[in-house]
C-alpha positions in Angstrom: -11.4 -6.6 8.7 -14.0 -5.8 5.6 -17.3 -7.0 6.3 -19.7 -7.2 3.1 -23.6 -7.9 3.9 -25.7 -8.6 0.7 -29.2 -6.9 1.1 -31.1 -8.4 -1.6 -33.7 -6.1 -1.2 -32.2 -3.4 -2.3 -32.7 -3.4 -6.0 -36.8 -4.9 -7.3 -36.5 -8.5 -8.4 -36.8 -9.3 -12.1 -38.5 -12.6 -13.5 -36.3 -14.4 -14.8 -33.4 -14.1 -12.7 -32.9 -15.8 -9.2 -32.1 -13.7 -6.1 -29.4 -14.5 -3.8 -31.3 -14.6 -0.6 -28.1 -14.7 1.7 -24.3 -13.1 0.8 -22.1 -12.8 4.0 -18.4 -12.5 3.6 -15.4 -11.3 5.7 -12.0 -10.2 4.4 -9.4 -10.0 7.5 -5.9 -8.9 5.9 -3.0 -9.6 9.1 0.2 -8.2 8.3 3.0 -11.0 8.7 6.4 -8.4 8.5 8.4 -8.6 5.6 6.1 -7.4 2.8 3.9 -10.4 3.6 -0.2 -10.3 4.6 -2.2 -13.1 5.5 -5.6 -12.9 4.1 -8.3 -15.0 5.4 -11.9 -15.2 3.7 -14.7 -16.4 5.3 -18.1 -16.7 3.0 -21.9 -17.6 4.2 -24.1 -17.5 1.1 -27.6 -19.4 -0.3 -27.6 -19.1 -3.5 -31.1 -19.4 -4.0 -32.7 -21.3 -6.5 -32.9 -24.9 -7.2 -29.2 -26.1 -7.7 -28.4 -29.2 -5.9 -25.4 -28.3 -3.1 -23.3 -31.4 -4.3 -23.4 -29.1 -7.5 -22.6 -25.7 -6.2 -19.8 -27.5 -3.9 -18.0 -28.5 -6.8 -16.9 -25.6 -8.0 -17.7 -22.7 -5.1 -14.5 -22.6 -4.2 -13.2 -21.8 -7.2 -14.4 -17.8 -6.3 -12.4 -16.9 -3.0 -9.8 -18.0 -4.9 -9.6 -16.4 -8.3 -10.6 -13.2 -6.3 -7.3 -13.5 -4.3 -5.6 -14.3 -7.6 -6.8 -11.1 -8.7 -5.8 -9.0 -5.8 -2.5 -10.5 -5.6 -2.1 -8.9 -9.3 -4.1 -6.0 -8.5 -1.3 -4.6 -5.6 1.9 -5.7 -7.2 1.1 -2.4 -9.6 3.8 0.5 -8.9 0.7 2.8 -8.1 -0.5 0.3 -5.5 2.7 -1.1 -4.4 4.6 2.4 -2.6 1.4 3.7 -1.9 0.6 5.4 1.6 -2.7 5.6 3.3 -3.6 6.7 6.6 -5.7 4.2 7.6 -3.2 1.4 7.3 -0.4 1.3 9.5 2.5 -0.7 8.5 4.0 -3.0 11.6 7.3 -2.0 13.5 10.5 -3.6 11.9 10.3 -6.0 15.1 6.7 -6.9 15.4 5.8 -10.1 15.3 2.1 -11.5 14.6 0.6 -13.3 17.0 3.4 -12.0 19.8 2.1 -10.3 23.1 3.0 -6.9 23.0 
C-alpha cells in the first residue's frame, strides 16, 4: 500500500489562492494472477474554501478515476511493462488472492 499525507504547511500560503487544509489518500495495488491487479483508492480531503459539497460531489469523482486511466496507460509502455523491481514480487503461478496459504 502507498500512503500520501498532504502537509499544507509545508510551503507559505499565498493570497489569493486557497489551501487544502486536509489531503489523505491510499493506493493498495493486490495482485489478482494473470497479469491482473486490483487497485483500490481511498481519498479523505477538505478542500478548503467556500465551495458548497453538493458542488464538489458532482464532479470529485471524476479524479481517482482519470488518475487510474492514466496509470493504466502509463504501464502498458514496453519500458514499464517487462520491467523488474526488487521490491515487487510477482505471485506464484498457483496463488490465489484471498486463499489461505
Amino acid at each position: 500500500a502507498v500512503d500520501v499525507v498532504g502537509i499544507p504547511e509545508h510551503i507559505p500560503e499565498k493570497e489569493g489562492i486557497v489551501r487544502m487544509p486536509k489531503l489523505i489518500t491510499r493506493w493498495e495495488f493486490i495482485p489478482k494472477g494473470k497479469g491482473v491487479v486490483l487497485v483500490r483508492f481511498r481519498l479523505a480531503i477538505d478542500l478548503g474554501g467556500n465551495l458548497p459539497a453538493w458542488l464538489v460531489n458532482t464532479s470529485i469523482h471524476r479524479g481517482p478515476y482519470e488518475t487510474i486511466q492514466g496509470m493504466s496507460r502509463f504501464v502498458k509502455k514496453r519500458k514499464y511493462k517487462t520491467a523488474k523491481l526488487p521490491y515487487i514480487k510477482e505471485p506464484p503461478a498457483n496463488w490465489v488472492a484471498g486463499a489461505e496459504n
